[in-house]
BADREN-547855 format. One record per residue (C-alpha): z negated, x negated, y; residue number from 1. Coordinates in nm, 3 decimals, always signed. Layout:
REM residues N
<up Z east X north Y resi NUM>
...
REM end
This chain:
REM residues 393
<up -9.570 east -12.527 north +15.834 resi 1>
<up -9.838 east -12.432 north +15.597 resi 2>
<up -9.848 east -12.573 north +15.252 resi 3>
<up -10.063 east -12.468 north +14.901 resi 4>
<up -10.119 east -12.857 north +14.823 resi 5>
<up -10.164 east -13.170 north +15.037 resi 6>
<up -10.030 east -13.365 north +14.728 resi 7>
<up -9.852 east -13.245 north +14.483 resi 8>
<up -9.857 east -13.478 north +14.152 resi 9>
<up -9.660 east -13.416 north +13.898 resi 10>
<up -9.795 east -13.580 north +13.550 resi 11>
<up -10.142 east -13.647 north +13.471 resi 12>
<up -10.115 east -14.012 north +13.296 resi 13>
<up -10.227 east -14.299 north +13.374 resi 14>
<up -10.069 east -14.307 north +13.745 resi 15>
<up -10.084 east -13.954 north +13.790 resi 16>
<up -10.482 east -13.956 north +13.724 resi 17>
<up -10.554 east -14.236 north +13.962 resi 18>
<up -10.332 east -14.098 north +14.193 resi 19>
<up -10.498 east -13.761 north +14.207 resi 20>
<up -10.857 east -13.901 north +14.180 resi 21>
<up -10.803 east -14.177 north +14.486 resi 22>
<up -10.676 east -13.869 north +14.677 resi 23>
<up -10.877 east -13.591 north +14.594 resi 24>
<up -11.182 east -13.855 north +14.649 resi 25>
<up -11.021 east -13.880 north +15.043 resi 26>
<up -11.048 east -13.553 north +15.088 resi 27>
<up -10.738 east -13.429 north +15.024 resi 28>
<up -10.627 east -13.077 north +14.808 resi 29>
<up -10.411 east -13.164 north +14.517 resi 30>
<up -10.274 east -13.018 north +14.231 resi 31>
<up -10.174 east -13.183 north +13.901 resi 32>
<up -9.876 east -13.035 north +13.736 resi 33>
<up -9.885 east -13.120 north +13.347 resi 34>
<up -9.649 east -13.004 north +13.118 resi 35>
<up -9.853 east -13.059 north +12.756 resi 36>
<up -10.136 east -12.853 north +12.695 resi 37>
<up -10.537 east -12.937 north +12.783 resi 38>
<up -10.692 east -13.057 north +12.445 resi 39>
<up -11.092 east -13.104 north +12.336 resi 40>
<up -11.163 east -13.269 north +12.057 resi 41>
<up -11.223 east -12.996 north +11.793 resi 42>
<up -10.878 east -12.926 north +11.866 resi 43>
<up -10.639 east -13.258 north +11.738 resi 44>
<up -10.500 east -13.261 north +11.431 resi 45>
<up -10.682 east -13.432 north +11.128 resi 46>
<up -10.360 east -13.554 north +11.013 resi 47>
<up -10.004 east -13.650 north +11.128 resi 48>
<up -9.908 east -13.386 north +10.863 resi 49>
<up -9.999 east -13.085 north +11.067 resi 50>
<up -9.724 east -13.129 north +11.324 resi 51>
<up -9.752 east -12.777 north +11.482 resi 52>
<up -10.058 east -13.002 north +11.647 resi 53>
<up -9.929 east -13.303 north +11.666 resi 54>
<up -9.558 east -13.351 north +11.740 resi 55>
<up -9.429 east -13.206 north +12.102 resi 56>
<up -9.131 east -13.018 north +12.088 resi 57>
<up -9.143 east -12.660 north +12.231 resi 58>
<up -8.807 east -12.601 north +12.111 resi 59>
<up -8.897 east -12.592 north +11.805 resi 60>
<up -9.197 east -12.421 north +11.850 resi 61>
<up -9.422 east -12.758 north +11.784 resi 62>
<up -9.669 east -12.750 north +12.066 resi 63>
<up -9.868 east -13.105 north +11.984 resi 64>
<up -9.870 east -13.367 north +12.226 resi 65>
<up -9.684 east -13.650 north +12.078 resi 66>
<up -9.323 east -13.729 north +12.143 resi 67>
<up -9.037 east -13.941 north +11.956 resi 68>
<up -8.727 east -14.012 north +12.180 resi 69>
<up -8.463 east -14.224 north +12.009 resi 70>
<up -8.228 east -14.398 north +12.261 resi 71>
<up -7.951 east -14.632 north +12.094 resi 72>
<up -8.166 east -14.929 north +12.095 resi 73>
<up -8.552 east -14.812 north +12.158 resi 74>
<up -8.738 east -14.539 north +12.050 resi 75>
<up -8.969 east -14.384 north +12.299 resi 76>
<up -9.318 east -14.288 north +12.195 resi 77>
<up -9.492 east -14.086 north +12.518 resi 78>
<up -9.713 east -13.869 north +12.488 resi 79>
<up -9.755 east -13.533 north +12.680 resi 80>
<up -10.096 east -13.335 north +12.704 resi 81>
<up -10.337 east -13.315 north +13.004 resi 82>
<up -10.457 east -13.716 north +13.000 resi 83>
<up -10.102 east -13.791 north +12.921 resi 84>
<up -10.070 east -14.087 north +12.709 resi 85>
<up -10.404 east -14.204 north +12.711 resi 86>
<up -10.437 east -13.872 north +12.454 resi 87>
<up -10.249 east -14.050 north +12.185 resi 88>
<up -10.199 east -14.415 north +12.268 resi 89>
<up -10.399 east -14.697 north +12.046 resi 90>
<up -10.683 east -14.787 north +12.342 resi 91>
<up -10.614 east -15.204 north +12.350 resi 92>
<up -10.672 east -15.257 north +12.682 resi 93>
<up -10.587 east -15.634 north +12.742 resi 94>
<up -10.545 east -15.832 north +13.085 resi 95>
<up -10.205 east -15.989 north +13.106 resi 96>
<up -10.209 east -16.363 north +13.170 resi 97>
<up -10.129 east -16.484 north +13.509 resi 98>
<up -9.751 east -16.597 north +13.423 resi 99>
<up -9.673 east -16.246 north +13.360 resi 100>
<up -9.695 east -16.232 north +13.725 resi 101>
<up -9.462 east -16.540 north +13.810 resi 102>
<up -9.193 east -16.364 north +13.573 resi 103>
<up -8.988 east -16.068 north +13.591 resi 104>
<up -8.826 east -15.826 north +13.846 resi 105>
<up -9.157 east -15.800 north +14.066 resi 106>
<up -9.189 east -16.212 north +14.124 resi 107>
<up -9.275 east -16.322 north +14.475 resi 108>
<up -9.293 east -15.923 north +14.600 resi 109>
<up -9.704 east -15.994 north +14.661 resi 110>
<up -9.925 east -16.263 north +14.551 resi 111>
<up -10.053 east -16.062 north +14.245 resi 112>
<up -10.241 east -16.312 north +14.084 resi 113>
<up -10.490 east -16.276 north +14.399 resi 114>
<up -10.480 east -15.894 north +14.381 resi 115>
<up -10.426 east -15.779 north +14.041 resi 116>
<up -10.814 east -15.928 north +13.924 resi 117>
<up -10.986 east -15.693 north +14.142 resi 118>
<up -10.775 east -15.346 north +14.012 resi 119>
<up -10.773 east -15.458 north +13.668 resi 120>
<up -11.171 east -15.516 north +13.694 resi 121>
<up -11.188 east -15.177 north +13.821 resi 122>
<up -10.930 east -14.987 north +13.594 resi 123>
<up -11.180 east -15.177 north +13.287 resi 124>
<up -11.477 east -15.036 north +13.451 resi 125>
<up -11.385 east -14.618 north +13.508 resi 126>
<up -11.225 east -14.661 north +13.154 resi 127>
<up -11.533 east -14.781 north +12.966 resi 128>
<up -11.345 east -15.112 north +12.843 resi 129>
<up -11.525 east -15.310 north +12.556 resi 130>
<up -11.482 east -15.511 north +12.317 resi 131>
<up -11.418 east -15.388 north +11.973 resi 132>
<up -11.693 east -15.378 north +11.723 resi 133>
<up -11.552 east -15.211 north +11.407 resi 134>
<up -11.362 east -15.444 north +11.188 resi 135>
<up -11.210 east -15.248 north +10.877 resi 136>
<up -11.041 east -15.359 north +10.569 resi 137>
<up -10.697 east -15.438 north +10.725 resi 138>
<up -10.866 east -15.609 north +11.005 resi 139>
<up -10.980 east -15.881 north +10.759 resi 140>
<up -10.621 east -15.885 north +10.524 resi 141>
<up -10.477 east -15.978 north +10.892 resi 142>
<up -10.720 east -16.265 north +10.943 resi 143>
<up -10.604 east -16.322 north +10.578 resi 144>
<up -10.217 east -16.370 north +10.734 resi 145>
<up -10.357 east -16.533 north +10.982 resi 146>
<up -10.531 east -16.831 north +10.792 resi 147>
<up -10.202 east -16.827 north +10.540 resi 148>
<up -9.999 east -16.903 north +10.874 resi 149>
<up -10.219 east -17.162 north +10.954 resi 150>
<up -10.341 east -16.962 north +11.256 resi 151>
<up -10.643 east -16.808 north +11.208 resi 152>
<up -10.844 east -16.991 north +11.484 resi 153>
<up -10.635 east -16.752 north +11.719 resi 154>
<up -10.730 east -16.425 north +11.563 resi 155>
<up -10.944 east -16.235 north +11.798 resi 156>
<up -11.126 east -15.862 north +11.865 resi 157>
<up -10.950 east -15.705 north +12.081 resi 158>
<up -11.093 east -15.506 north +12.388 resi 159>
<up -11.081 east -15.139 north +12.366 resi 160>
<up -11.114 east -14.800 north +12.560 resi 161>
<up -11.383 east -14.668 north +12.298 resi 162>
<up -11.754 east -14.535 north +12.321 resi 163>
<up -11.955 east -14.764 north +12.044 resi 164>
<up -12.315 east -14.654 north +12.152 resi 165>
<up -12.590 east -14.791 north +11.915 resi 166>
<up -12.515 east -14.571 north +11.621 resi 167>
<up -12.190 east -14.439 north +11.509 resi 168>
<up -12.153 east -14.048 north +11.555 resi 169>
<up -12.468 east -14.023 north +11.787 resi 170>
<up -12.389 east -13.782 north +12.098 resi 171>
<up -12.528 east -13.971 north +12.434 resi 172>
<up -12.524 east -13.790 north +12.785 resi 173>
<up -12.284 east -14.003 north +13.003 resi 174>
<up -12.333 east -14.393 north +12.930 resi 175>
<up -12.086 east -14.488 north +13.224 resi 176>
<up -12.154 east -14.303 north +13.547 resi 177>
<up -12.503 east -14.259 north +13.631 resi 178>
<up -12.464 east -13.898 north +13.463 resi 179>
<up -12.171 east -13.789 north +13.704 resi 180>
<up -11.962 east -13.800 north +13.375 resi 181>
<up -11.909 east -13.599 north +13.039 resi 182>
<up -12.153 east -13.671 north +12.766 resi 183>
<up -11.980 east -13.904 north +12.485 resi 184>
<up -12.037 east -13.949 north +12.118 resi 185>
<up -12.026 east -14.333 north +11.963 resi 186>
<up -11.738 east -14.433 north +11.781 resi 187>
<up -11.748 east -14.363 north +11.374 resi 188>
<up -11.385 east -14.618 north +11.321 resi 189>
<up -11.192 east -14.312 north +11.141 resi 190>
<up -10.894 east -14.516 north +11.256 resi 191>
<up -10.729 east -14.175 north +11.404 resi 192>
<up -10.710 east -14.272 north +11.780 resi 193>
<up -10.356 east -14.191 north +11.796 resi 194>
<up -10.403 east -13.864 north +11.633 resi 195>
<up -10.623 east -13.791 north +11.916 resi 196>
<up -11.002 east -13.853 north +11.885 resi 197>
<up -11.190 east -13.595 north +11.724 resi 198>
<up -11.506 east -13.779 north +11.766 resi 199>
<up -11.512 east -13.802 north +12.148 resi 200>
<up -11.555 east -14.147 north +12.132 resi 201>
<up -11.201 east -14.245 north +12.226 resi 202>
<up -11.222 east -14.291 north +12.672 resi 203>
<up -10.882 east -14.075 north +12.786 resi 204>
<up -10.822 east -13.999 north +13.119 resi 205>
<up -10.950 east -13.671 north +13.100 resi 206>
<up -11.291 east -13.844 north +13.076 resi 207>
<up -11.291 east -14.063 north +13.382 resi 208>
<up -11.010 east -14.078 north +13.618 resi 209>
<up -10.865 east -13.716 north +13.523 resi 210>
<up -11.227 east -13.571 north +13.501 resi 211>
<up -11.372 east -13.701 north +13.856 resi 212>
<up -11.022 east -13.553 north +13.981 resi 213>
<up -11.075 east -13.209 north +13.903 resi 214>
<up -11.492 east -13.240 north +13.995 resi 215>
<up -11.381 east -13.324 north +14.342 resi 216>
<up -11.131 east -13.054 north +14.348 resi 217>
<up -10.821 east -13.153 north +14.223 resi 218>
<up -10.630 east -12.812 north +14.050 resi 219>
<up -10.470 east -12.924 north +13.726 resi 220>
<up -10.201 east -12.687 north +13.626 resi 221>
<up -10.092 east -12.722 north +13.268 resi 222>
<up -9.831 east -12.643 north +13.015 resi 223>
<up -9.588 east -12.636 north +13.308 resi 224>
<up -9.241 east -12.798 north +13.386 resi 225>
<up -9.090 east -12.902 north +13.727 resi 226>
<up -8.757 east -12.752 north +13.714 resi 227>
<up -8.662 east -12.812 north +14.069 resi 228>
<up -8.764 east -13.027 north +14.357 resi 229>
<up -8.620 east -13.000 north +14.730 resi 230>
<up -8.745 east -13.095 north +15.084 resi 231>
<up -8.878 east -12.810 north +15.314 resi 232>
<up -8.661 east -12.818 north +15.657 resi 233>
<up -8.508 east -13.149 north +15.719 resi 234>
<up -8.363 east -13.347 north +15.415 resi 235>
<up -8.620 east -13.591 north +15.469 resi 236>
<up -8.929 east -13.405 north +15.372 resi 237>
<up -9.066 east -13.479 north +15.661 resi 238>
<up -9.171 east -13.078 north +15.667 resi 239>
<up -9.279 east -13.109 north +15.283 resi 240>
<up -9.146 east -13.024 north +14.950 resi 241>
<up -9.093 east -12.703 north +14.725 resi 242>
<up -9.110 east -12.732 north +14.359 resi 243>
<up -9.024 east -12.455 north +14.072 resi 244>
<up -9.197 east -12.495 north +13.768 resi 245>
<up -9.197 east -12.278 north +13.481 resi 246>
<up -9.413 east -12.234 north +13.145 resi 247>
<up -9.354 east -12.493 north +12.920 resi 248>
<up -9.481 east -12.331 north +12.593 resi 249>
<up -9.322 east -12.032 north +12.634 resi 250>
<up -8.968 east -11.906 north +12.511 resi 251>
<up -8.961 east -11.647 north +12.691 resi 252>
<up -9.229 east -11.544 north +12.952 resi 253>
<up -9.168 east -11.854 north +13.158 resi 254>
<up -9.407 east -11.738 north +13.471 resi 255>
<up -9.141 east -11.878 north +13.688 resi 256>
<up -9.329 east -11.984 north +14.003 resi 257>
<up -9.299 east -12.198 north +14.337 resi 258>
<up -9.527 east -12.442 north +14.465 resi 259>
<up -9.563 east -12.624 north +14.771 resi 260>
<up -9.713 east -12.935 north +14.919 resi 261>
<up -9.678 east -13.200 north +15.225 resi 262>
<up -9.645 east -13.498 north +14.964 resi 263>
<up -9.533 east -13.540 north +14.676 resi 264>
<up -9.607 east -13.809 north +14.358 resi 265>
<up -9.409 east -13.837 north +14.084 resi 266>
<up -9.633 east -13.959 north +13.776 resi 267>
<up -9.446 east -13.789 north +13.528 resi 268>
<up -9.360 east -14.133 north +13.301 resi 269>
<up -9.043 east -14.340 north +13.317 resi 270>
<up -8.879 east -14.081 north +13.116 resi 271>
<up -8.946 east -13.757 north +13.285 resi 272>
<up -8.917 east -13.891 north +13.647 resi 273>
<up -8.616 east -14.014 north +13.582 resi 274>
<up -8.462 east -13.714 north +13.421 resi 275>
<up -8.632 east -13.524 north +13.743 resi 276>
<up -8.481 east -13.694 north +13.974 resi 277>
<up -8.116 east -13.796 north +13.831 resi 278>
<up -8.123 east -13.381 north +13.784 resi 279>
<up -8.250 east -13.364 north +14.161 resi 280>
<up -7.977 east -13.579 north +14.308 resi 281>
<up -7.716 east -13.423 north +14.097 resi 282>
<up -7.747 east -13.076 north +14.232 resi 283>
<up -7.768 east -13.209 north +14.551 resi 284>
<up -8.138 east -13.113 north +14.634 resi 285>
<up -8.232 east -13.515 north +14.682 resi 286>
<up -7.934 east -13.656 north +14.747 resi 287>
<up -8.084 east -13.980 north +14.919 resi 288>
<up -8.210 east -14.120 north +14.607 resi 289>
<up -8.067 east -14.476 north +14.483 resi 290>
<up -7.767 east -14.515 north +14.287 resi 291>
<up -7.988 east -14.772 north +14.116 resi 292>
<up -8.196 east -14.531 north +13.932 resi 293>
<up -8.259 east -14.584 north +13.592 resi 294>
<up -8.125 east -14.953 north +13.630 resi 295>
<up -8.378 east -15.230 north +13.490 resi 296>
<up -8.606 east -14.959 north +13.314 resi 297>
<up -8.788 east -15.181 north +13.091 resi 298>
<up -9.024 east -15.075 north +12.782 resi 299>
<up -9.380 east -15.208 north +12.802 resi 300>
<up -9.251 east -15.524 north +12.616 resi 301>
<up -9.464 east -15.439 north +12.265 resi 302>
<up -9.386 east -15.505 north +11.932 resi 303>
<up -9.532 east -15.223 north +11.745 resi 304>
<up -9.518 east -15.376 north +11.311 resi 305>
<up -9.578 east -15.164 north +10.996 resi 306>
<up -9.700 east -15.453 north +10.797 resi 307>
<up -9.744 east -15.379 north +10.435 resi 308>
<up -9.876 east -15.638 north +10.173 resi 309>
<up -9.786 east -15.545 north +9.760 resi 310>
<up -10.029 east -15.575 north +9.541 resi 311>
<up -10.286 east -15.272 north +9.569 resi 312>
<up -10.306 east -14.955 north +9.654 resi 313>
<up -10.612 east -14.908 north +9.862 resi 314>
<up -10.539 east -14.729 north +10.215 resi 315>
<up -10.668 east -14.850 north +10.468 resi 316>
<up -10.811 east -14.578 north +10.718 resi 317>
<up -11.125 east -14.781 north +10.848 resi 318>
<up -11.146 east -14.905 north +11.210 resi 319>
<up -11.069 east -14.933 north +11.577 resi 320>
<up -10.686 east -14.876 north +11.596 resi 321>
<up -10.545 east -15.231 north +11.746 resi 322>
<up -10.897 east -15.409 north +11.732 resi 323>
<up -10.749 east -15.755 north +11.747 resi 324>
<up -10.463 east -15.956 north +11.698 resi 325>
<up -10.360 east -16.311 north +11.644 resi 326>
<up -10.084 east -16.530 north +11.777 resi 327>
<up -9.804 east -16.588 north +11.525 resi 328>
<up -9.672 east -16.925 north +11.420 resi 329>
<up -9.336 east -16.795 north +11.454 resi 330>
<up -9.404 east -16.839 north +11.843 resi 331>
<up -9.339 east -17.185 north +11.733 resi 332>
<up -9.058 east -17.200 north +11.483 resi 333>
<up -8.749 east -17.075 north +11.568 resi 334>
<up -8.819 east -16.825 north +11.212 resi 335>
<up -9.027 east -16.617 north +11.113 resi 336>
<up -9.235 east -16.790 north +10.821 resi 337>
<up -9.205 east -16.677 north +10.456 resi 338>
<up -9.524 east -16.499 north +10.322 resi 339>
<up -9.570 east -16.570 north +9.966 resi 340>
<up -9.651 east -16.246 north +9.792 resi 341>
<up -9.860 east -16.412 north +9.510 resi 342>
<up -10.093 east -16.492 north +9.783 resi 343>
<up -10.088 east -16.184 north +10.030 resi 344>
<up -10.291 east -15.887 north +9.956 resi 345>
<up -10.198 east -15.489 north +10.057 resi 346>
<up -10.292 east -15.394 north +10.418 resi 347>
<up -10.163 east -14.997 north +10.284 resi 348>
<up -10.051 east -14.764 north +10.030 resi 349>
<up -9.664 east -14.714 north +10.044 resi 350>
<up -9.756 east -14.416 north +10.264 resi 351>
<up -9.826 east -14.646 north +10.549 resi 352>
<up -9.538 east -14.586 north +10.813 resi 353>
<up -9.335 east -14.936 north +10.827 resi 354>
<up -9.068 east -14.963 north +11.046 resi 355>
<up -9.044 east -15.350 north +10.982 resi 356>
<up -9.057 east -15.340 north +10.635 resi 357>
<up -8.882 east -15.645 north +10.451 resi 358>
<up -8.893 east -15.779 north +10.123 resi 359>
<up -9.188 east -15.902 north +9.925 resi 360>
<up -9.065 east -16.244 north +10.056 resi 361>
<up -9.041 east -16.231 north +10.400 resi 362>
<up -9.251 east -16.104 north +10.734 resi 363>
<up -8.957 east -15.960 north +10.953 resi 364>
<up -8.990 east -15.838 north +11.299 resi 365>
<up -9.278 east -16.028 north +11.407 resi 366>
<up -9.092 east -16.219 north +11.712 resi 367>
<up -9.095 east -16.165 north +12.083 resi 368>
<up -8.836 east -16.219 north +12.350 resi 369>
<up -9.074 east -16.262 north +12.599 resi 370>
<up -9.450 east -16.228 north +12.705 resi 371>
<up -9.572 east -15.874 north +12.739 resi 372>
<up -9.674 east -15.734 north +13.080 resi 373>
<up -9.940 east -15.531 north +12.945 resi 374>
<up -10.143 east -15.816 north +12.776 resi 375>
<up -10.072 east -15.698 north +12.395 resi 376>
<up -9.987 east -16.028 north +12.285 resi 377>
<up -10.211 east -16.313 north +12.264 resi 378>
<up -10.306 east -16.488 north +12.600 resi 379>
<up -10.067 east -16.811 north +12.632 resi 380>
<up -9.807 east -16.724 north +12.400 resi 381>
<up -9.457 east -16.583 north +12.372 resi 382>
<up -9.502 east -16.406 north +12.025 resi 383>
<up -9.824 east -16.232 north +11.856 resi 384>
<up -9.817 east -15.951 north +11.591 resi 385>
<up -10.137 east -15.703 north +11.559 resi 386>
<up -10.212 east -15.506 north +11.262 resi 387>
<up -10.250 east -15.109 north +11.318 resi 388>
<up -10.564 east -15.018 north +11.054 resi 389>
<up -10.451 east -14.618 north +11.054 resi 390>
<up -10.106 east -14.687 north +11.022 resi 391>
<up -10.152 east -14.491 north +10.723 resi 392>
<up -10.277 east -14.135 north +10.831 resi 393>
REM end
């Protein structure tokens, strides 16, 4: 039976660009279904105030491309644009150390510590990975906490996703392709990486993985929703799949329309390929899937502080968000230490968003349960804290 796709992928993250890339480099047609909308950089948001731009909920008519969902005990930050979360998320691209692979749910299911160095190399390579080189105020108030905690030999730059060049704001044709790539501008450290880069100096996935998708073919559909997935023929999509997706950003002319494909990938985040397919197998459409879905969903193990300091009022916009971090000397107490405020100095205004905010006594929030996956905390440890220098947009 004929088909419109050989792959169908449905999100255009992180695993939906590297899926569509890997395949449409093999030859293969594929489309990439994206709900959010395709963004440039002339069109983000200056500000976290302008949420028409900013904040994504079509519901309420707010067509942005960053998401808050509060569950009982996390709150979800995703994003949802062409790029996906690379769009919005802080850059800090760290390698995790090797007993991240010894631990956890995935133990003993491959030797990883022999095949993980090769990807990662390669993942730090199409995304442009360096290692920060704009330090701004609140980048030297944490090496501040950091001495005061008697820890400030473990403070470190942290490596980024970002375009530095040899001048800040200077356009350059593509520094990381032989020219196969978009032209880039260097990094100016406004600080506003998670209010999407206006600078194009920030290295989303519509840049590398994304962009060499679509220049090899790949269709990217956006502003579109997968209402409905079933297998063609024989329950076991053996014949291929048929998806319904509708217009995302519409109310009311949802262009209601059917795709289909041989294969299909589901890249669409934790989140929305769960909700997919929990919908799927209730209506009876996938009825195969697990009855384990949605058990063991972990977050990305992060510990995301608002740290604010009393005692000025300067705000502190300067810098590559997440450019380093240090390793906490709680990891070795079984509190958090007290900060004495006659000795601290302020990191923001009182407009800085703070979620951990304690008393001018005491640094709250700061401790981990267990090493991060991703490699946000410090190499070796079990509890780091990194300062965000936009916190305050």
């Amino acid at each position: 039976m004929p088909h419109e796709f050989d792959y169908i992928v449905i999100g255009s993250g992180f695993g939906g660009s590297v899926s569509a890339c890997r395949l449409a480099e093999k030859g293969y047609s594929v489309a990439v279904v994206e709900m959010g909308r395709r963004w440039t950089a002339k069109d983000f948001p200056k500000s976290t105030w302008s949420l028409r731009r900013w904040i994504w909920r079509p519901g309420l008519k707010l067509f942005g491309f960053y998401n808050m969902r509060p569950f009982r005990h996390v709150m979800i930050l995703s994003g949802h644009a062409v790029g996906g979360g690379s769009i919005t998320y802080a850059n800090t691209m760290l390698v995790p150390p090797d007993s991240v692979w010894r631990d956890g749910s995935w133990k003993g299911l491959a030797d990883w510590e022999r095949e993980m160095p090769a990807h990662y190399a390669t993942a730090r390579r199409m995304l442009g990975v360096t290692e920060n080189r704009i330090l701004g105020e609140a980048d030297h108030l944490l090496k501040q906490m950091a001495d005061e905690q008697g820890c400030g030999d473990t403070f470190y730059k942290t490596d980024v996703a970002v375009y530095f060049g040899d001048k800040q704001g200077e356009a350059h044709p593509d520094p990381y392709f032989g020219g196969e790539g978009p032209p880039r501008s260097s990094c100016i450290g406004c600080g506003g990486c998670m209010v999407g880069c206006r600078f194009n100096a920030k290295n989303t996935l519509d840049k590398n993985y994304l962009y060499f998708a679509e220049k090899r073919g790949a269709k990217v559909i956006a502003e579109t929703r997968v209402t409905n997935l079933r297998p063609l023929g024989a329950g076991d999509g053996s014949e291929g799949y048929e998806l319904a997706t509708e217009r995302s950003t519409s109310w009311f002319s949802k262009r209601k329309q059917t795709l289909t494909a041989r294969h299909v990938v589901l890249a669409a985040s934790a989140l929305g390929t769960m909700d997919l397919l929990l919908r799927m197998k209730q209506r009876g459409e996938l009825p195969a899937v697990s009855e384990r879905l949605g058990d063991e969903v972990r977050t990305n193990s992060e510990s995301i502080l608002g740290v604010r300091f009393p005692g000025r009022s300067s705000i502190c916009r300067r810098g590559s968000r997440s450019a380093r971090a240090f390793t906490s000397i709680a990891s070795r107490t079984s509190r958090p230490p007290a900060i004495r405020a006659a000795r601290t100095r302020s990191a923001c205004s009182p407009r800085c968003w703070s979620p951990a905010r304690a008393g001018a006594g005491s640094w709250r929030g700061s401790r981990a349960r267990s090493a991060t996956r991703s490699g946000s905390f410090a190499p070796g440890c079990r509890s780091a804290s990194r300062a965000r220098p936009s916190s305050c947009s």
